[in-house]
C-alpha positions as MATLAB code, in Angstrom:
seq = 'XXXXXXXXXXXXXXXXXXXXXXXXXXXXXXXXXXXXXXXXXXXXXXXXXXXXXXXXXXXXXXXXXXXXXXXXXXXXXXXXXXXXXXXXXXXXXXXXXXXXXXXXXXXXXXXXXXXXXXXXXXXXXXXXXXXXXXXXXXXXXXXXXXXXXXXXXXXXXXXXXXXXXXXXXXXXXXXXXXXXXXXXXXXXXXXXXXXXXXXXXXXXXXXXXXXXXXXXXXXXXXXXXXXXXXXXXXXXXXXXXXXXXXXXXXXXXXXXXXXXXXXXXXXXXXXXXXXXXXXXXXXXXXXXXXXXXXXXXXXXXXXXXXXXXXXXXXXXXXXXXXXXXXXXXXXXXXXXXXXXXXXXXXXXXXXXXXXXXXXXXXXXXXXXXXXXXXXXXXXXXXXXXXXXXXXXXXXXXXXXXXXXXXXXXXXXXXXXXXXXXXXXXXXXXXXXXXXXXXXXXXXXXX';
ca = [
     123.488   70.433  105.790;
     123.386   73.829  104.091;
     120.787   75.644  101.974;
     123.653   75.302   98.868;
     124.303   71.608   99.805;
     120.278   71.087   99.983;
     119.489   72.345   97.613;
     122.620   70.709   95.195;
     121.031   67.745   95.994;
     117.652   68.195   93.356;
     119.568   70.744   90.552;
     119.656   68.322   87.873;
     116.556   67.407   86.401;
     115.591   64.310   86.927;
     115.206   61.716   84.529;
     112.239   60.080   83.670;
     111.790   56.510   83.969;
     111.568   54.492   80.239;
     108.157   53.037   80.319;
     106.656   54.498   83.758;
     103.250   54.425   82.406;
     103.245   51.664   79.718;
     106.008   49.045   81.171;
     104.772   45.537   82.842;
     104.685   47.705   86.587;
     101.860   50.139   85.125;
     100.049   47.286   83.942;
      99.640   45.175   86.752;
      99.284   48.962   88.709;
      95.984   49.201   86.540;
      94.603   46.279   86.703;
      95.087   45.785   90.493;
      93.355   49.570   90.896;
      90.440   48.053   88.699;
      89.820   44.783   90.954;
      90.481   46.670   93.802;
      87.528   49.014   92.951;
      85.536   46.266   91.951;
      85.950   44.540   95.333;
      85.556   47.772   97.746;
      82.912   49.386   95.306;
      80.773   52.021   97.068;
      82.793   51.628  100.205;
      85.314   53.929   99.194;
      83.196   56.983   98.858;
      81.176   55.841  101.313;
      83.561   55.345  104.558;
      83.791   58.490  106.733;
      86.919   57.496  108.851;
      90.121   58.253  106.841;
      91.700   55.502  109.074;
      89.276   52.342  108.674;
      89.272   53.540  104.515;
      92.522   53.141  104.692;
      92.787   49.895  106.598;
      90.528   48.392  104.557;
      92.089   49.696  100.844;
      95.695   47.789  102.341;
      94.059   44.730  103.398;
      92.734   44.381   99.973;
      95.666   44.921   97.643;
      97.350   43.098   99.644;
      94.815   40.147   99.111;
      94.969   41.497   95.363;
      98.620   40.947   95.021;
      98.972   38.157   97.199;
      96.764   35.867   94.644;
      98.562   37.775   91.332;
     100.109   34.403   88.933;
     103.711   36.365   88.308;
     106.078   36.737   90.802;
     106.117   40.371   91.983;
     109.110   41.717   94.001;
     108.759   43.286   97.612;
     109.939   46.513   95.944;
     107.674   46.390   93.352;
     104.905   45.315   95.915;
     105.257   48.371   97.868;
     105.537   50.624   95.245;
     102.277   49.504   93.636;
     100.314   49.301   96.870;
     101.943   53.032   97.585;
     100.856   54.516   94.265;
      97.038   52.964   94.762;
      97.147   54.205   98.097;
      98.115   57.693   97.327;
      95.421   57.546   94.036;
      92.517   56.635   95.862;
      93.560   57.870   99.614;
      95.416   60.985   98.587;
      96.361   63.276   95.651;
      97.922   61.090   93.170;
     101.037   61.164   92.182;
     101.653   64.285   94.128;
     100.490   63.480   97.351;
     104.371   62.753   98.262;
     105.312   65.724   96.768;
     102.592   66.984   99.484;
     104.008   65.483  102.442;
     107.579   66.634  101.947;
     108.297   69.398  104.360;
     111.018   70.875  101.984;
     108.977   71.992   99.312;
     106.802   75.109   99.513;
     105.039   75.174   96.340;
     103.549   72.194   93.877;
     103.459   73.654   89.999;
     101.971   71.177   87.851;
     102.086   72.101   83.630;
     100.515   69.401   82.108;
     100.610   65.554   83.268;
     104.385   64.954   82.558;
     105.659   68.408   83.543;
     105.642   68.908   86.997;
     107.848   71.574   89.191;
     108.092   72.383   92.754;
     109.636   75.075   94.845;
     112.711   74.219   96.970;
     114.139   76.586   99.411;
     112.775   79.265   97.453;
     114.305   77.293   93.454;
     112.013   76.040   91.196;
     113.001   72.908   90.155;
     111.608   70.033   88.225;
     110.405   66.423   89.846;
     110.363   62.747   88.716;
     106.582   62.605   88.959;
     103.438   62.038   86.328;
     100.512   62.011   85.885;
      99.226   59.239   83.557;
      97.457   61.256   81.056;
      95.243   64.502   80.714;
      92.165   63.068   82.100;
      94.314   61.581   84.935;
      95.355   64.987   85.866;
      91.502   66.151   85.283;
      90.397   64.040   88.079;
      92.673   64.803   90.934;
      91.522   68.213   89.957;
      88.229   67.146   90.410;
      88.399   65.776   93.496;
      90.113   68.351   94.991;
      87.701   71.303   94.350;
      84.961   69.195   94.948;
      86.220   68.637   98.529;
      85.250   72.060   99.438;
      82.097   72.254   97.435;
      83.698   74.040   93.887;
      83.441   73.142   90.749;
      85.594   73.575   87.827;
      84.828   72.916   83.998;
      84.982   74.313   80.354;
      81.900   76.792   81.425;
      83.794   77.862   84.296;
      87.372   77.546   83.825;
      89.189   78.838   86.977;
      89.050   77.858   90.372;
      90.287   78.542   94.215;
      90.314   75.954   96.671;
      92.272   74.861   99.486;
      93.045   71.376  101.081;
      92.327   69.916  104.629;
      95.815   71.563  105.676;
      94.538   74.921  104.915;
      96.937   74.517  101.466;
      96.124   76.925   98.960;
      94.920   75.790   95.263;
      94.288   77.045   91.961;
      93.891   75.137   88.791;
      92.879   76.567   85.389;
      91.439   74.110   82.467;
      91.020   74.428   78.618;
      89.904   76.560   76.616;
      91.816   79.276   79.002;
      94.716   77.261   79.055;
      95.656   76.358   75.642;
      98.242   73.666   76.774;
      95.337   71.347   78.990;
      94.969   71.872   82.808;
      97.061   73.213   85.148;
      97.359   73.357   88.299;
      98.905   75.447   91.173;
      99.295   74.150   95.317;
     100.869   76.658   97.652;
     101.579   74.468  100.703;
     101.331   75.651  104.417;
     103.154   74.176  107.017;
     101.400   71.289  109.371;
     102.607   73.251  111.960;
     101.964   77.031  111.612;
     104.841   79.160  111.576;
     105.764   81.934  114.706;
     107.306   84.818  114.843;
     110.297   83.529  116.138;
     110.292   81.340  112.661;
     109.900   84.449  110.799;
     113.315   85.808  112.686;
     115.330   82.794  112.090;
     114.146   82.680  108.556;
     115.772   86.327  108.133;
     111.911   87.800  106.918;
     112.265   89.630  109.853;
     114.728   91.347  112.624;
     113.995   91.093  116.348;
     113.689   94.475  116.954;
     110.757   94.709  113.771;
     108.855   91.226  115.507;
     108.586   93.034  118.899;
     107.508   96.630  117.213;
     104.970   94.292  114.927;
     103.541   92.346  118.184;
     103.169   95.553  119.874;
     101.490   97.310  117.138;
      98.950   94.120  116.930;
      97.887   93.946  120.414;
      98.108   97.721  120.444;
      95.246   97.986  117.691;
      97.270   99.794  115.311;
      95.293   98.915  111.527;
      98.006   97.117  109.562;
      98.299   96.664  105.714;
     100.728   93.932  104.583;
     101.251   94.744  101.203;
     104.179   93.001   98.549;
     104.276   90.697   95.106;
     102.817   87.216   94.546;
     104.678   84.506   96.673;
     106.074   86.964   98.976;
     104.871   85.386  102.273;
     102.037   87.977  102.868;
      99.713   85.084  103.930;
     102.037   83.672  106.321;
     102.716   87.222  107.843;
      98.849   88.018  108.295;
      98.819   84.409  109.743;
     101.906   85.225  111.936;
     100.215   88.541  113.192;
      97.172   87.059  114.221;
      98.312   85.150  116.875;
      99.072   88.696  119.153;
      95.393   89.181  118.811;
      94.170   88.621  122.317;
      92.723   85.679  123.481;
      88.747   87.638  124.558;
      88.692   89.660  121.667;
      86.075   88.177  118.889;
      88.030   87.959  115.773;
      86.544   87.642  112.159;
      87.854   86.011  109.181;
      87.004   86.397  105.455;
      89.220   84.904  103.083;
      88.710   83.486   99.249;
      90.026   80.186  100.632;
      90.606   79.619  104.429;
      93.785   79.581  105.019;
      94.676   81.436  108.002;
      95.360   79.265  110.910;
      94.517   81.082  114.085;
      94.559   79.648  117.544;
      92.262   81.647  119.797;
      88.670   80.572  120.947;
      86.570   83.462  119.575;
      87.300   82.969  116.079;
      84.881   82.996  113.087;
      86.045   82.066  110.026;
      84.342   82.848  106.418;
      84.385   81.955  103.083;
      83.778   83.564   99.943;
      81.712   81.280   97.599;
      81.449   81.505   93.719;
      78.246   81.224   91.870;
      76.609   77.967   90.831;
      76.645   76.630   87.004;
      73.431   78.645   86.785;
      75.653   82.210   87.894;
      73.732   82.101   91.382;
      74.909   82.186   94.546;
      77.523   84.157   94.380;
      78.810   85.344   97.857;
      81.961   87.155   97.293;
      84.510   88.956   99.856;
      82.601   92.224  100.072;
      79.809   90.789  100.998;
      81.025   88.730  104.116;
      83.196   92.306  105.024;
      79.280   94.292  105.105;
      78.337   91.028  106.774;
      80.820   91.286  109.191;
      80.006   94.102  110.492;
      77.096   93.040  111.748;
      78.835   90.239  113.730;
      79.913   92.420  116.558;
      83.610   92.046  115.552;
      86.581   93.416  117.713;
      88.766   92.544  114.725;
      88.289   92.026  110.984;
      90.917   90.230  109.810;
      90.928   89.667  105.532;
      92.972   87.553  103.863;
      93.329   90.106  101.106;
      90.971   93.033   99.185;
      91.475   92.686   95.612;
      88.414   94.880   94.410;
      85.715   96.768   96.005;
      85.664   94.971   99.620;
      88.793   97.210   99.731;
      85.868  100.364  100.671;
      84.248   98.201  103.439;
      87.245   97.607  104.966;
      88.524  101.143  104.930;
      85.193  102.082  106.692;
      85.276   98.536  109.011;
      88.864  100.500  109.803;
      87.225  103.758  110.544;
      84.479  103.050  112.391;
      85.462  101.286  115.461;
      87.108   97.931  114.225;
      90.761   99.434  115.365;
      93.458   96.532  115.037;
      92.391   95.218  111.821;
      94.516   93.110  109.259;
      94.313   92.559  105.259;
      96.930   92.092  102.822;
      97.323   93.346   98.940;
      99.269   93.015   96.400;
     101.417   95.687   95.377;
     105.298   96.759   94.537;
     106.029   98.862   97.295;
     104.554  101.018   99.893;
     103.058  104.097   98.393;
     101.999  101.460   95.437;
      99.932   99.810   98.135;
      97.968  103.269   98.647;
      97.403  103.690   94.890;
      96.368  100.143   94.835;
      93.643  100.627   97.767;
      92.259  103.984   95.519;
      92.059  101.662   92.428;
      90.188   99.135   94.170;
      87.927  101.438   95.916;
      86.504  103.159   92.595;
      85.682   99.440   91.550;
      82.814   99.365   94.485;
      80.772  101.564   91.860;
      81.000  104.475   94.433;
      80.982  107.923   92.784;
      83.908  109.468   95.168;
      86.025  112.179   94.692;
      89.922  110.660   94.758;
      90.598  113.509   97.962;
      87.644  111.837  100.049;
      89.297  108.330   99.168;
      92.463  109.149   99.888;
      91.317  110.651  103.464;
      89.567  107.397  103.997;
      93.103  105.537  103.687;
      94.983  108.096  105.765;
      92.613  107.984  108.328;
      92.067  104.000  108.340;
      95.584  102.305  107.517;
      98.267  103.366  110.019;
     101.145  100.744  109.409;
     102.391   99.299  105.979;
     104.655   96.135  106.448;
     106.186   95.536  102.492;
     107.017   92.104  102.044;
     109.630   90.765   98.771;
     111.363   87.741   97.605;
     114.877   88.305   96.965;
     117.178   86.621   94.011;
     117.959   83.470   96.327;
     114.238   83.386   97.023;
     114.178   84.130  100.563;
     111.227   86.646  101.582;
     112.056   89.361  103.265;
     110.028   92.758  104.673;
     111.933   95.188  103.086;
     109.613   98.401  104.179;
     107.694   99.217  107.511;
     106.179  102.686  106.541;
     103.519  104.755  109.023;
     100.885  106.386  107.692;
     101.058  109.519  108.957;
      97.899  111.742  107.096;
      97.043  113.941  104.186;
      99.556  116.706  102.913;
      97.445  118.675  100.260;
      96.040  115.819   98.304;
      98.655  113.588   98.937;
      98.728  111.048  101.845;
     102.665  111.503  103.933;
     104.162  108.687  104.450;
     107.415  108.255  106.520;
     109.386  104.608  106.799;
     110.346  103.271  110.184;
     112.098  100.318  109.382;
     114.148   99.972  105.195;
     116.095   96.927  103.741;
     119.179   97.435  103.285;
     119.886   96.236   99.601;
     123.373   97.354   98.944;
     124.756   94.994  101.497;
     125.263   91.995   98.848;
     125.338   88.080   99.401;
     127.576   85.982  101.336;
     129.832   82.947   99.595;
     126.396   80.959   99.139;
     124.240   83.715   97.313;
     122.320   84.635  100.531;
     121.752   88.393  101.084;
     123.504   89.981  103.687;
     121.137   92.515  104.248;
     118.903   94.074  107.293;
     116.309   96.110  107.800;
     117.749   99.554  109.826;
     115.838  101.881  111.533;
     115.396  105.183  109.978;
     116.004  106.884  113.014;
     112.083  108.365  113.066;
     109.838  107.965  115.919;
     106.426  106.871  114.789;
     103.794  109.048  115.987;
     101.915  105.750  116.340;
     103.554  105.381  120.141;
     101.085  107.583  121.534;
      98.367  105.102  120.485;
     100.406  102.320  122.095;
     101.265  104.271  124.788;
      97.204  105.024  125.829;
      96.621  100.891  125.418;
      99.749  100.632  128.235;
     102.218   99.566  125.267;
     105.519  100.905  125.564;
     108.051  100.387  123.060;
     111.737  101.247  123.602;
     113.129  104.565  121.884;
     116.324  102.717  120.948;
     114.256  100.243  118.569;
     113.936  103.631  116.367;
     117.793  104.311  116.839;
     116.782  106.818  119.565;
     118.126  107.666  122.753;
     116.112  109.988  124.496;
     112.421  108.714  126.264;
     109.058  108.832  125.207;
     107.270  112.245  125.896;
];
């Protein structure tokens, strides 16, 4: 089936069901929840193995039911012992919206008002919550999953779930409408490069020149908007890292998903309801360093951390990833120079700017497209400081005026520039060799 015919399939909003929350099937739905609570009590919190909670929460409604005076259909049946299941076992009423592979991204406005992200369209769901509070305590029970907190004295939160899904939720008095809440889902299975090719985010030639680059210990910045895929890139790099090189991980949330041995993974942590505690991303960079890493690897700088990773870059930590959010290449730069004068550091913007010449030597810019596919659009070397300007020169540019096909997907590529990177010399000392013709060149290295 096609991406048009897919998606065709969940363009109409759906309708919602007269009485979902107040008819005789919500009822019975509320009062088997309550016996069922009443019967299993402490257990539920109490039970360690996912599997035997489980067990034991079906055995029981089904006693529950089984024992109910009217007649309940097997339909009906299944569909209450489904909804308890994914209330007390899962997330709710969007824990299916969780396990569906097709949907990226889980927007949830208020308890009646929820949207998702299909093949890169927003589009709206038959799913509720029962009410405000109802909504209030999934939130709860996520964040507290991963040791956060979230209330009126501290409104906004990041978490994650078990999958390594990311989370945000907001609550009153920031959000004037009640709570909301935001689940970027990763994939069970972590995407490859070769995804990342058949997806169209990236040509063949780029993948090999990115791999290369990564196990040649070129510093990489992966820069682009919100939703853009820059997570799944960084993730998607990572896995060239070599297998004996002791890579370090410092993220908000953990998401990254990285298979080698000699990983260590850490996490930023907000402070307490007293404003203790606090351990925040430039910490765990300055902490890093003491580590003995052979690669830092940041799930993204978005204030002063951004000046201990320029100097993790420039002093020995070659090969090191981050992302940021920016609108194009030389707005990643400017970006980087903003965030650095937020560490409190009294520099002039020349010495800054030589620190990000001299540490970031690749730029991969990341966008989503009017279909919503996400594509890199820019791979730009850093080549050094002109004046007081840092040169930049693009190896690899999107090429936007080649329109859609019949089904609105863009017909673009990224082309080679026809520049050689000076970057190949660095590959070339590790024993990387690249082919000219990747460039658009003919003749051989030098």
């Amino acid at each position: 089936m096609s991406l048009s015919e897919r998606l065709g399939r969940h363009q109409r909003a759906p309708e919602r069901r007269p009485g979902a929350h107040t008819g005789p099937l919500a009822q019975l739905r509320r009062r088997v929840h309550k016996e069922l609570q009443e019967i299993l009590g402490p257990q539920l919190y109490q039970e360690r193995s996912a599997e035997v909670l489980e067990w034991r929460v079906r055995e029981t409604l089904l006693t529950v039911l089984g024992r109910d005076e009217n007649a309940v259909t097997p339909a009906d049946r299944s569909r209450v012992i489904s909804d308890i299941c994914d209330e007390i076992l899962g997330h709710g009423p969007i824990e299916p919206l969780l396990r569906d592979p097709e949907i990226s991204e889980i927007m949830v406005n208020g308890p009646e008002l929820i949207f998702v992200e299909r093949f890169g369209q927003i589009l709206p769901v038959d799913a509720a919550f029962v009410d405000e509070e109802h909504l209030r305590r999934i939130i709860d029970k996520i964040v507290a999953r991963v040791g956060r907190r979230v209330d009126e004295s501290s409104p906004m939160v990041d978490a994650r779930l078990p999958d390594g899904s990311r989370v945000n939720a907001i609550l009153p008095p920031v959000a004037v409408d009640g709570a909301k809440l935001t689940i970027r889902k990763f994939a069970a299975d972590p995407y490859g490069m070769d995804d990342l090719v058949t997806f169209g985010t990236v040509s063949r030639p780029v993948a090999n020149l990115l791999a290369a680059c990564v196990r040649g210990r070129v510093d990489v910045l992966i820069s682009g908007g919100t939703g853009t895929g820059k997570t799944t890139t960084l993730n998607v790099l990572s896995q060239f890292i070599p297998a004996d090189e002791r890579i370090i991980t410092i993220e908000d949330a953990a998401e990254l998903q990285l298979h080698q041995t000699h990983v260590v993974r850490l996490e930023s942590r907000p402070p307490n309801i007293e404003g203790r505690g606090e351990v925040s991303i430039r910490d765990l960079v300055r902490n890093a360093l003491r580590m003995r890493p052979d690669r830092i690897v940041v799930g993204e700088v978005r204030d002063g951390a951004a000046l201990d990773m320029l100097q993790a870059m420039n002093t020995g930590h070659d090969g090191s990833l981050t992302t940021v959010h920016a609108n194009s290449p030389r707005d990643s730069l400017s970006r980087l120079e903003t965030m650095v004068l937020m560490a409190g550091m009294d520099l002039p913007i020349r010495a800054i700017r030589e620190q990000i010449a001299s540490a970031v030597d690749l730029i991969v810019h990341q966008s989503r497209l009017r279909d919503g596919s996400r594509r890199v659009t820019h791979v730009t070397e850093v080549l050094g400081m002109e004046g007081d300007v840092i040169s930049l020169q693009d190896i690899f540019v999107y090429d936007f005026r080649a329109g859609a096909d019949e089904h609105g997907r863009p017909r673009g590529l990224l082309h080679p520039t026809g520049l050689r990177p000076h970057f190949l010399e660095k590959l070339a000392d590790a024993g990387i060799m690249v082919d000219p013709a990747t460039f658009g060149l003919t003749s051989t290295l030098r």
